[in-house]
N, C-alpha and C positions, 0 to 999 in steps of 0.2 A: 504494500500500500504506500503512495507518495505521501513522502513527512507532510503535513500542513506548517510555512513559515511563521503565523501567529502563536503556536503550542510551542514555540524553539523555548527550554527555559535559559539554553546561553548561545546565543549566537555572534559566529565570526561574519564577518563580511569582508572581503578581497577586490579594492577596489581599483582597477587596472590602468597604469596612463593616456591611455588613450579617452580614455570617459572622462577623466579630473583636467587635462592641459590639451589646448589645443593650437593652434598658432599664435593666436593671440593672446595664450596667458591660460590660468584658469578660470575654467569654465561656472561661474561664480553662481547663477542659477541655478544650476545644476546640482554642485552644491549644496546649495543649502533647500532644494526639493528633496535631496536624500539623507538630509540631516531630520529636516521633519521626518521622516519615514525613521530613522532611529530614535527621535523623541519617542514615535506612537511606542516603539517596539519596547522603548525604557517602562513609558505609562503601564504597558501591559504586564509588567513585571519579569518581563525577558533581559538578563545579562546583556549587553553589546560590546564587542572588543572590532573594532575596525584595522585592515592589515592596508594600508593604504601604497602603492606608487606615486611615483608621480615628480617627486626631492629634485633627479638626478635633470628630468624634462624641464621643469621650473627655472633650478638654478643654470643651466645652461643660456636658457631665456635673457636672464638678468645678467649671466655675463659676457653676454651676446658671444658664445660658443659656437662652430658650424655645424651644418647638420651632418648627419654622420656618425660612424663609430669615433669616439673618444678616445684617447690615451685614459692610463686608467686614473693617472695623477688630476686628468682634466675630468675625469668621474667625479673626482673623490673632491674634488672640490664645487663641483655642480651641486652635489650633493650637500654638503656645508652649506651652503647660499641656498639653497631652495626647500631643507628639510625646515626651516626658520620658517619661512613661506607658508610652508604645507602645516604644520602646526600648528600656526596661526590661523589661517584660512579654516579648519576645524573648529578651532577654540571659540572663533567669533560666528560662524552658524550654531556651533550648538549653546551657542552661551544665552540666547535670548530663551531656550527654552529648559534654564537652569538648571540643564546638562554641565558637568564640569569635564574633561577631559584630560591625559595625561600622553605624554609620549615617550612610549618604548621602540629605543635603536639596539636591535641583534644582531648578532653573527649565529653563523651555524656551530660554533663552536658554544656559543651558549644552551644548544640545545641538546650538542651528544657528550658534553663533558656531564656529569651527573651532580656535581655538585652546583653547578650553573644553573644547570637544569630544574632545580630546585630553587636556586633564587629566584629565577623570572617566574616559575609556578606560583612563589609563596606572593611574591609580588602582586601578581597577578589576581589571585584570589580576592588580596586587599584591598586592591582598588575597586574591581567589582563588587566586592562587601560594603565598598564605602558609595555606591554609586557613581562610579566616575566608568567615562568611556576611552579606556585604553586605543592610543593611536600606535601601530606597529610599525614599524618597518624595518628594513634590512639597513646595517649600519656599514652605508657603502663608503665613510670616511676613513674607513678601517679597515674595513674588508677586502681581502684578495681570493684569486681564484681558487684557494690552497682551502680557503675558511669560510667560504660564503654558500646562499644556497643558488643565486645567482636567477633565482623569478621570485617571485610574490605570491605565485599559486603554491609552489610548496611550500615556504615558509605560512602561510594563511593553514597551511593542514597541519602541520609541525604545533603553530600557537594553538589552534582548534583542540589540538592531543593535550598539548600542555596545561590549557587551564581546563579541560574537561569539558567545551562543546558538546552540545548533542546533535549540533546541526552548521554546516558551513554553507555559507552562499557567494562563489567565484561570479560578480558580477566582472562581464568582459565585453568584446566585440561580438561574438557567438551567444547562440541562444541554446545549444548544447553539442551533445554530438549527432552524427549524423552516416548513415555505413558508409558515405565516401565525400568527397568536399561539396556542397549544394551549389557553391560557382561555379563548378566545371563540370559537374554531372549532373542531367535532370534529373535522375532518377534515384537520388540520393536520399535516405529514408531519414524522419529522427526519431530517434529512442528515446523517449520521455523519462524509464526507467531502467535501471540496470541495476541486477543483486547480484552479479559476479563478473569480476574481470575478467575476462577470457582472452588467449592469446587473439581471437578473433577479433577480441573489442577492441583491444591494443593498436591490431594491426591499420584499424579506422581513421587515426588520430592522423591528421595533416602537419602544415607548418604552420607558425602564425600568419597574421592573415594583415595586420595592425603595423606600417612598420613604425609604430611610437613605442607598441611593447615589446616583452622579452620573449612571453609564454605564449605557446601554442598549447594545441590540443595534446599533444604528448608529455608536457608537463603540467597539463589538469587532469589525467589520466596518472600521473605519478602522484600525484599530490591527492586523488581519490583513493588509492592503496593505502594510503599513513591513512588517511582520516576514517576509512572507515574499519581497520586495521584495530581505530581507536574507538571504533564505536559510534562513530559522529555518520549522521548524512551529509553528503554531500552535492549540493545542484551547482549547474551550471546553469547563467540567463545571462542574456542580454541587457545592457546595462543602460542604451542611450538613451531610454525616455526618462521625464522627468518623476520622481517618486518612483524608481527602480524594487523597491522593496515592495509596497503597495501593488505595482502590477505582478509580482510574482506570488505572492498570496489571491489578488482574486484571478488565477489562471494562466498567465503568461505563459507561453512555451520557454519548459528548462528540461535538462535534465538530470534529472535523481540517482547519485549512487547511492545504496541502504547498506548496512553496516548488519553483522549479523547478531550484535549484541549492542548494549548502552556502554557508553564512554567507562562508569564505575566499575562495571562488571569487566570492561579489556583489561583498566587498568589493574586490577586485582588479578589481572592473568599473569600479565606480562610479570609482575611483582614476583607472584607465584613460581613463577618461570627461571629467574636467577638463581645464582648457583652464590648459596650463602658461605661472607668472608667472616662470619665470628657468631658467637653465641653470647647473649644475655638471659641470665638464671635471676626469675624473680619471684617474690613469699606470695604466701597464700591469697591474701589481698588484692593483688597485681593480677593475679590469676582470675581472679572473680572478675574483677572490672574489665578487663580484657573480653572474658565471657561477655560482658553487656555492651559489650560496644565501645569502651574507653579505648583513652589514648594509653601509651605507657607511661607513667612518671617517672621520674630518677629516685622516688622516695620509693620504691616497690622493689629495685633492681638489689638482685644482694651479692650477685656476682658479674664478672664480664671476661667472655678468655677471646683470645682472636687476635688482629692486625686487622684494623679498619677504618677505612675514611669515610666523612661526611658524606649520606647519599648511599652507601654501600650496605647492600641487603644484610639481612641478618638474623638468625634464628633467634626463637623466644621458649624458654624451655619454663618449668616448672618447677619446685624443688628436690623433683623425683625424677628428674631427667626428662618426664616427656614434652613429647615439642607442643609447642600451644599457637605460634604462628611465626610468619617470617614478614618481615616489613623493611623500609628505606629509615637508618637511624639516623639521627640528627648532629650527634655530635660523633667525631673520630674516636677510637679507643680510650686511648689514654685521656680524653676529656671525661669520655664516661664510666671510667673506673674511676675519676677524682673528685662526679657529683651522685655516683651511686650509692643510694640510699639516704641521700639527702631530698631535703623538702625546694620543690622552685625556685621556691624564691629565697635561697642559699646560692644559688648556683651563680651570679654575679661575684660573693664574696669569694666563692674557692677559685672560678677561672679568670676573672681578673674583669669581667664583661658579661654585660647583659646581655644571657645566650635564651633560648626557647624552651616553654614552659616543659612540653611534652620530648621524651626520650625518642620516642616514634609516635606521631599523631597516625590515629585511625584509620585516616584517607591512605595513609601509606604503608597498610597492615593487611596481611590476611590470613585471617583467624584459619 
């Protein structure tokens, strides 16, 4: 069954250069028709995190750059001068409708280091807990070919897994996919839905079509794998009318890839799935609460054996050795041999800094 976009409870949107700049600059209407349409989606009590392009198009503009491939030094500094732009250009559509927003610049190395990986998550969270609409993009002032993801569709699936999406929308040039290019073939079908990648569906995917963007259909077909890998849906639409959100809730043609489980449930796979670097032994107490759902505290822990950094799985044993679950711990070893069995809010006095309440929160536990 196709996700309905109004039921999204956190939704990503990927919004492509070519829709946000056009010769003349950004496209300011435009704008701020799809900012409304992220108000409504705020109103409704839906999460929004926006993964926007757009930085590198802008600041070229402003430093009147030629058109063309770039030097990368001439990237990276388009990108300075225009991501100032593009966050601005945000801040003041959604400010009238007392949306706040923030701006997150990654590399792809924030997202496969694990302890990174964890900050932009925990980040992340707190912003949307606080009501604020996360602006994303790829931090091309830094980023080389060595570190980067190098489009906006993957990284948009990448954040989607990261903060726990249930549903991504790659608004682009395309209104989805289609079994061969609809320019050059009549006969070209579109697939509204898709529940499995197939080498067939793969083989469907053209060039880009945009030449302002990066991504074609072969990296919104890579970027469908992570997302629903993670559990998230994933549609493709078409982005150029005005309130882009709004047409694809009442009917727009897109198309849907489904996930075969919810984001919670992946992630407590993948968790499941690692190969545990240490063990935490903790009393009777710790044991219960864990049963009910809690987090671990350091007051519960009465032992820790291993070699382990922040982010690094880890079993959860009981005082009779059996395992009770494995999760992502918060602090390295030797931090958590120095606040084990101590109460939270000790844990400032013994490591020198205010570190996090729980040993392993919940979210990153499976019982």
């Amino acid at each position: 069954m196709r996700p309905q976009l109004v039921r999204a409870q956190r939704l990503v949107i990927k919004i492509g250069s070519a829709l946000l700049v056009d010769a003349d600059g950004l496209r300011q209407s435009w704008l701020r028709a799809l900012c409304d349409d992220v108000a409504e989606a705020r109103a409704r009590g839906t999460d929004v995190v926006l993964v926007s392009s757009g930085a590198i198009a802008l600041g070229r503009q402003v430093l009147g750059l030629p058109a063309g491939p770039l030097r990368v030094e001439q990237s990276q500094a388009a990108a300075a001068v225009g991501q100032i732009k593009l966050a601005r250009a945000y801040e003041e559509a959604l400010a009238p409708h007392g949306v706040k927003t923030a701006q997150l610049l990654v590399t792809l190395d924030d997202t496969t280091d694990r302890r990174r990986y964890l900050n932009s998550r925990a980040t992340m969270q707190t912003l949307l807990g606080l009501g604020v609409v996360p602006i994303v993009n790829e931090n091309d002032t830094v980023a080389t070919d060595e570190i980067r993801f190098g489009d906006n569709d993957r990284l948009a699936a990448q954040i989607a897994v990261t903060c726990g999406a249930d549903q991504l929308l790659l608004l682009s040039d395309v209104d989805g996919l289609y079994t061969a290019n609809p320019k050059t073939d009549p006969d070209a079908r579109h697939l509204p839905v898709i529940s499995q990648i197939t080498p067939e569906i793969e083989a469907m995917a053209g060039d880009p079509i945009s030449g302002v963007s990066k991504g074609g259909m072969k990296t919104k077909l890579m970027a469908a794998r992570t997302a629903v890998a993670g559990g998230c849906a994933m549609a493709i639409a078409e982005g150029w009318v005005l309130k882009p959100l709004s047409a694809v809730a009442n009917g727009a043609r897109t198309t849907w890839f489904l996930p075969d489980t919810d984001p919670q449930a992946a992630r407590k796979r993948w968790i499941a799935a690692m190969k545990p670097k240490g063990e935490i032994t903790v009393d009777d107490g710790a044991a219960r609460a864990l049963g009910q759902g809690k987090s671990l505290l350091p007051a519960g822990v009465t032992a820790v054996s291993g070699r382990f950094g922040r982010g690094d799985p880890v079993v959860v044993l009981d005082g009779r050795g059996a395992r009770l679950a494995v999760g992502l711990v918060r602090y390295a070893s030797t931090e958590a041999r120095a606040i084990a069995g101590h109460r939270s809010d000790e844990i400032e006095s013994i490591l020198g800094y205010p570190g996090r309440a729980a040993l392993i929160h919940r979210d990153d536990m499976v019982i």
